[in-house]
C-alpha positions as CSV (number, residue, x, y, z in Angstrom):
1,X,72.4,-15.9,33.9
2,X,75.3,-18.3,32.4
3,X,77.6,-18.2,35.5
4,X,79.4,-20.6,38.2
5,X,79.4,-19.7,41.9
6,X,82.3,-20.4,43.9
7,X,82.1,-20.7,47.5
8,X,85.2,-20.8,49.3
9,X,86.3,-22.9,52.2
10,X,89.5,-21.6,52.0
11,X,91.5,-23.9,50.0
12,X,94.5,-22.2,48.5
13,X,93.6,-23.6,45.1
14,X,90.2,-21.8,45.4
15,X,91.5,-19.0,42.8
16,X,93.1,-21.6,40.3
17,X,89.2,-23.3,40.4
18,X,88.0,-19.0,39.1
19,X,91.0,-19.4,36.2
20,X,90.0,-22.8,35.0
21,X,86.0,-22.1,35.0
22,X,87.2,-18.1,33.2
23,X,89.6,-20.1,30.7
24,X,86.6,-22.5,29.5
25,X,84.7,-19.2,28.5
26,X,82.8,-18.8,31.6
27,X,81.8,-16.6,33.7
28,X,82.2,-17.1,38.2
29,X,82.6,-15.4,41.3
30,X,84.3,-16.2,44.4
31,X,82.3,-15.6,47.6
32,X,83.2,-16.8,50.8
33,X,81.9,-19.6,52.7
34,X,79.5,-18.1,54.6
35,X,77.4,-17.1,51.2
36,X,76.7,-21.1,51.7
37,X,74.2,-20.4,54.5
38,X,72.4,-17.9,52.9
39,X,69.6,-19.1,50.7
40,X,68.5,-16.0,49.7
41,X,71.7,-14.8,48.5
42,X,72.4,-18.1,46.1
43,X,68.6,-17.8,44.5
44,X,69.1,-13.9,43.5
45,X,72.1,-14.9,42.6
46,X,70.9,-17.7,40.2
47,X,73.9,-19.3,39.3
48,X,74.0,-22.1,36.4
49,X,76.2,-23.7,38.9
50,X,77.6,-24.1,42.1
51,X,81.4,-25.2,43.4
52,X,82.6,-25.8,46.7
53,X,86.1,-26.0,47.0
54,X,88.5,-27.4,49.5
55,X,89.6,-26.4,52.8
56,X,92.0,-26.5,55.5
57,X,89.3,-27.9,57.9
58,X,87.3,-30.8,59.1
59,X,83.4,-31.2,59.5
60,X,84.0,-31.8,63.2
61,X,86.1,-28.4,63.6
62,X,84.2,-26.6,66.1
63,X,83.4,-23.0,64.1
64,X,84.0,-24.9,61.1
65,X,82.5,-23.4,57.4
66,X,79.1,-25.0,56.3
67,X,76.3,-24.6,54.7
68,X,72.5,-25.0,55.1
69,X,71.6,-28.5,54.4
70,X,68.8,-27.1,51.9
71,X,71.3,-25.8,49.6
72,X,71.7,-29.6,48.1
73,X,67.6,-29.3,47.5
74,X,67.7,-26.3,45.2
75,X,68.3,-28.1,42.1
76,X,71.2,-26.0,41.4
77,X,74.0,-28.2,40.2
78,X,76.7,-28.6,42.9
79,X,80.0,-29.7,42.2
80,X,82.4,-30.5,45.5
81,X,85.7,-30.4,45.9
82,X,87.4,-32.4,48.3
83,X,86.5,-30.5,52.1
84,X,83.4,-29.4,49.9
85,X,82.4,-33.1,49.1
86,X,83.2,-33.9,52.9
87,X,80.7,-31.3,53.8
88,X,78.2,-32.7,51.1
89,X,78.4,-35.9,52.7
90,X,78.3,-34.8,56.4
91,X,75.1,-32.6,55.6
92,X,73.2,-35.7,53.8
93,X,73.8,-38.2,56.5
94,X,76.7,-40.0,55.2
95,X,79.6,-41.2,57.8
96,X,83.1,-38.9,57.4
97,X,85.6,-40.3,59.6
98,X,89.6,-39.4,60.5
99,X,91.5,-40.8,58.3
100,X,94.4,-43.4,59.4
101,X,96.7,-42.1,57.3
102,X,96.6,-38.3,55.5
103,X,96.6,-38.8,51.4
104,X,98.5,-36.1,50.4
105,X,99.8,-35.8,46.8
106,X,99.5,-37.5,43.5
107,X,97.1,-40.7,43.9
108,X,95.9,-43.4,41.8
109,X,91.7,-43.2,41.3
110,X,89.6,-45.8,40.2
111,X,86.9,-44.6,38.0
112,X,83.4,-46.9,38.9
113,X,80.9,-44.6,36.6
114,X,82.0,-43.6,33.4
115,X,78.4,-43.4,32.0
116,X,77.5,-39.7,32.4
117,X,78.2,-37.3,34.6
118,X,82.0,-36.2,36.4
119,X,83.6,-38.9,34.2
120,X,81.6,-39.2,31.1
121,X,84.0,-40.1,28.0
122,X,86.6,-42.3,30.5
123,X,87.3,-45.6,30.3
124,X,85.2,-47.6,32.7
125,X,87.2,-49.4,36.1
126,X,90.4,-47.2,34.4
127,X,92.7,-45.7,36.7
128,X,93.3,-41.5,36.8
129,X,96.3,-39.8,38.4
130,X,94.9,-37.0,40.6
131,X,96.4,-34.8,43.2
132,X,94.8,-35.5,47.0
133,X,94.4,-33.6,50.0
134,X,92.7,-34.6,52.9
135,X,93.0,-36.2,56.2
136,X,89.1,-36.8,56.6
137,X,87.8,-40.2,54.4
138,X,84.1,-40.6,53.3
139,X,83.1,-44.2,54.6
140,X,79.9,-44.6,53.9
141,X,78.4,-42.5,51.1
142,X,75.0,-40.7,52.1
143,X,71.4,-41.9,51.0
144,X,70.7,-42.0,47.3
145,X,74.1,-41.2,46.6
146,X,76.5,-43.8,44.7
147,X,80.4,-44.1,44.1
148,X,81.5,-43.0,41.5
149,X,85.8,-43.3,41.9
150,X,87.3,-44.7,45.0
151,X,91.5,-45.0,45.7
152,X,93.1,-47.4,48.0
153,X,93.7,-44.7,50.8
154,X,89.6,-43.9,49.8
155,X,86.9,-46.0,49.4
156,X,85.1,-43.0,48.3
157,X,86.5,-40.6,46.1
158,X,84.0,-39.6,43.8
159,X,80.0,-39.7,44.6
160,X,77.3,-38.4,42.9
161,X,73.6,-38.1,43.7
162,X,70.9,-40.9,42.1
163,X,68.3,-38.1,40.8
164,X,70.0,-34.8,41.9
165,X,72.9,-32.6,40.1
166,X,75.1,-33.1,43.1
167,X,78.7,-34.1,42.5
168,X,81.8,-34.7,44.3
169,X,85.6,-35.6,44.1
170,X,88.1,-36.2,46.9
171,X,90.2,-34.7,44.9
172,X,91.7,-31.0,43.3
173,X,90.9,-31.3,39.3
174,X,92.0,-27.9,38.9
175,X,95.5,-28.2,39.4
176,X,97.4,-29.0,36.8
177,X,99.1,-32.6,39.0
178,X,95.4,-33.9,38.0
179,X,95.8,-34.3,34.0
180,X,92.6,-35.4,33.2
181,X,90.8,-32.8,35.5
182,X,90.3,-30.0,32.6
183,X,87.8,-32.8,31.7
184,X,86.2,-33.3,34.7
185,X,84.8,-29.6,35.2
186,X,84.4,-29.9,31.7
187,X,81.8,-32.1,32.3
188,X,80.4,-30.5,34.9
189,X,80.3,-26.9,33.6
190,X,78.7,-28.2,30.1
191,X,77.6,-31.5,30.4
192,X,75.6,-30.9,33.7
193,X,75.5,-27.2,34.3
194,X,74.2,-26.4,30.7
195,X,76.5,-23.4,30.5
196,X,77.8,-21.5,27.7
197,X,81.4,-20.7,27.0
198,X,80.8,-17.4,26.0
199,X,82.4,-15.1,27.8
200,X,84.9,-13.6,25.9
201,X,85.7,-9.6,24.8
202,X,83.5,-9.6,22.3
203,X,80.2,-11.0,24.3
204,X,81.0,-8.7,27.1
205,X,81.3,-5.8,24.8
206,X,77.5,-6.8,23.7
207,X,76.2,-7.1,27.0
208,X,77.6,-3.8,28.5
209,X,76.5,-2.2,25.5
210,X,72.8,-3.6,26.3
211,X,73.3,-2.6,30.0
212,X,74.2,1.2,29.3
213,X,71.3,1.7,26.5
214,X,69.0,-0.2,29.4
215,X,70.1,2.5,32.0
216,X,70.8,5.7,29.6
217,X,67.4,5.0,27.6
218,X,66.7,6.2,24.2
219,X,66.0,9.7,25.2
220,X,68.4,10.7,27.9
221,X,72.1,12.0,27.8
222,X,75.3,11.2,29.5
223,X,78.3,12.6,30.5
224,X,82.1,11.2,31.1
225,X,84.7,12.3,33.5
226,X,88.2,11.5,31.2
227,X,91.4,11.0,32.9
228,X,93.4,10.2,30.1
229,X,94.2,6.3,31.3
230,X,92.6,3.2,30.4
231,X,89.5,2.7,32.9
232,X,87.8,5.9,31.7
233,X,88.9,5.3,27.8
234,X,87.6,1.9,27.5
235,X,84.2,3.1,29.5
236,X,83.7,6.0,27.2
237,X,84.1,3.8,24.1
238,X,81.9,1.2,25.6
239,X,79.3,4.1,26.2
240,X,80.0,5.9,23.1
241,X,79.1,2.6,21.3
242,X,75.7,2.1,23.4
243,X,74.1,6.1,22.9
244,X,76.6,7.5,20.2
245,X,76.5,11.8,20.2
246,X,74.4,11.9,23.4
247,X,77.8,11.1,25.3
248,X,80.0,14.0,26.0
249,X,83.1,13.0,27.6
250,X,84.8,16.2,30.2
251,X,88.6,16.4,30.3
252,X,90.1,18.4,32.8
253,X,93.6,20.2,32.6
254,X,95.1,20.7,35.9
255,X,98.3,21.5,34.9
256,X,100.5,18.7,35.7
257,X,99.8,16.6,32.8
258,X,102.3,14.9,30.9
259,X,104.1,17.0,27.5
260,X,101.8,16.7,25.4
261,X,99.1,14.3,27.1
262,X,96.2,17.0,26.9
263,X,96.3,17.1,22.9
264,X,96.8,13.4,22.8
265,X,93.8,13.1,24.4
266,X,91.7,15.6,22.3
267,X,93.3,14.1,19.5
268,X,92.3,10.7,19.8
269,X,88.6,11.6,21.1
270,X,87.5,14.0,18.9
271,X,89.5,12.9,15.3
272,X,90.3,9.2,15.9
273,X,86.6,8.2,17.8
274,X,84.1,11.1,17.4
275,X,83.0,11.4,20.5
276,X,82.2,15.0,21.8
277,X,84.9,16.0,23.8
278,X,85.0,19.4,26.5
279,X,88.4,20.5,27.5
280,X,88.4,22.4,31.2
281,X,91.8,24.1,31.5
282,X,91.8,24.5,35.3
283,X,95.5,24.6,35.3
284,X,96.0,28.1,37.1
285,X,92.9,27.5,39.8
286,X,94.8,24.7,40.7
287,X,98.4,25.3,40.7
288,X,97.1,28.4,42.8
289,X,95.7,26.3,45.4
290,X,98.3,23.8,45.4
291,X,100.9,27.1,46.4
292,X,98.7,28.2,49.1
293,X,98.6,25.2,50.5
294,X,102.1,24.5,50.2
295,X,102.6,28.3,51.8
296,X,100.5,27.6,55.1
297,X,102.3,24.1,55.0
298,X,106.3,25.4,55.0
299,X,105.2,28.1,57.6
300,X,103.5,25.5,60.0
301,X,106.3,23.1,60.1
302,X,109.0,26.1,60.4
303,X,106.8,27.0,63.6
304,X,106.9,23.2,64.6
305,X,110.8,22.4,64.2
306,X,111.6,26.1,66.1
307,X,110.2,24.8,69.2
308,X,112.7,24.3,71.8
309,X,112.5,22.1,75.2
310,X,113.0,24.5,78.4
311,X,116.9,23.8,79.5
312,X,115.3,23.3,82.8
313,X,113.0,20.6,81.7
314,X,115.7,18.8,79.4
315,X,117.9,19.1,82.6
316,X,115.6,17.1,84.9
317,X,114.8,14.7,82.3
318,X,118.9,14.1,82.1
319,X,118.5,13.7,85.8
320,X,115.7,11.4,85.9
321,X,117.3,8.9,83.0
322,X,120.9,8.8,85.2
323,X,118.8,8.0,88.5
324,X,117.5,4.8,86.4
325,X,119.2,1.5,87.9
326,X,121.4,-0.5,85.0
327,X,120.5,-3.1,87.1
328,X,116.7,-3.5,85.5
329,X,117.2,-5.7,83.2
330,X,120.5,-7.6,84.0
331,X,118.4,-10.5,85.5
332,X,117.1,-11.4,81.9
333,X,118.6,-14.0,80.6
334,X,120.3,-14.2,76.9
335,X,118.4,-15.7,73.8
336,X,119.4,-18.9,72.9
């Protein structure tokens, strides 16, 4: 399927990395880190892609998120974002160190490789703004990998693999302190990834159309539980479109509605979309339950608040608070 995986090593830009793979037409998911060490679940997944993004943490945490090692041999196109191209690095042998000083904030890249790949269509040996995070530095990329952007503060801050889809930045190119980044997962979701920007309304409408005449069949009915709101509307038209008149969509007046909502929904239903419609006026069974209940409910709380405390009891308990020393907690000491 055309989609992205995103697996989260809890950066707080992981969400803004969903919006700028949605708003270029495609379709992702965020799952969390731990999805990284589970082969099983990435290949029934079967993204088009993969991203790991950033994250609080260092390789050498002890507890800290990975990912099986095999994940880089799947074939899958990886893109990895700062903590996510440290943990690239660390699991194919290459040397992640402390950094001297933390890069935090805008920084000045050097793109090495503007051939193909991350930075296809920039100007070779030209300089990017970009926003950094990390106080981990790659020093020594891993095997059969080669540089692809470095900064002062980073001798490696781009990489990518000689023969593999496997990509990384030291840096976030899905905020908006990065200008050029739009390109950069551009590159990677198109160029690399193969993917198609087509999820919009209308291809979505298509394909749950396909999915409900898969499940329904050619033969077989369905039915529809109306509300009145949104959710059910837009699944009833979506149904309605897949199996036409073997839909019946069930409304059901419990006698609280709003004036005039129960027309307005038979109105636009049966005249405005054609779709068969059954009205269940349940108004009275439910208004008659709703009074029994609120019946046994008033009488159990008058029997609750006319319960009174024994004087004798209340007096003892009087007794026993007076008998308390004030002297308890007089050796605390004020707040400062």
């Amino acid at each position: 399927m055309n989609r992205i995986l995103i697996l989260d090593y809890g950066s707080q830009f992981t969400q803004l990395i969903a919006r700028r793979v949605r708003e270029a037409h495609v379709y992702c998911e965020i799952h969390p880190a731990a999805r990284g060490t589970d082969l099983g679940f990435i290949q029934q997944f079967a993204p088009k892609g993969i991203i790991l993004s950033g994250g609080p943490n260092s390789v050498f945490d002890p507890g800290a998120p990975t990912a099986d090692p095999k994940l880089l041999e799947l074939g899958t196109p990886i893109l990895a974002i700062c903590y996510g191209m440290q943990l690239v690095a660390h699991l194919a042998g290459g040397k992640v160190t402390p950094s001297a000083e933390r890069e935090y904030g805008r920084a000045e890249v050097t793109v090495r490789d503007a051939d193909r790949g991350l930075f296809a269509g920039f100007e070779p040996q030209g300089c990017i703004t970009v926003w950094a995070s990390h106080g981990d530095r790659i020093e020594r990329p891993p095997p059969h990998f080669r540089v692809t952007a470095s900064s002062p503060n980073a001798p490696v801050a781009g990489f990518q693999h000689e023969s593999r889809p496997i990509f990384g930045v030291l840096f976030h190119p899905e905020v908006a302190h990065t200008p050029r980044g739009g390109e950069i997962l551009h590159n990677f979701l198109f160029e690399i990834a193969g993917c198609a920007p087509d999820w919009t309304p209308g291809h979505f409408i298509e394909q749950e159309v396909r999915r409900v005449q898969q499940l329904v069949g050619s033969t077989k009915r369905a039915i529809c539980g109306l509300s009145g709101g949104v959710d059910s509307a837009v699944a009833a038209a979506l149904v309605h479109r897949a199996i036409g008149d073997r839909l019946t969509c069930i409304f059901v007046d419990h006698g609280l509605l709003r004036l005039n909502e129960r027309e307005q929904v038979e109105r636009t239903f049966r005249a405005h979309l054609g779709i068969a419609l059954r009205v269940v006026d349940a108004g009275a069974r439910f208004l008659e339950g709703r009074t029994s209940a609120s019946t046994y409910g008033s009488s159990t709380r008058g029997r609750a608040s006319s319960r009174r405390w024994p004087a004798s009891r209340t007096r003892k308990k009087s007794a026993a608070a007076s008998a308390t020393p004030s002297s308890t907690c007089s050796s605390r000491q004020p707040r400062t």
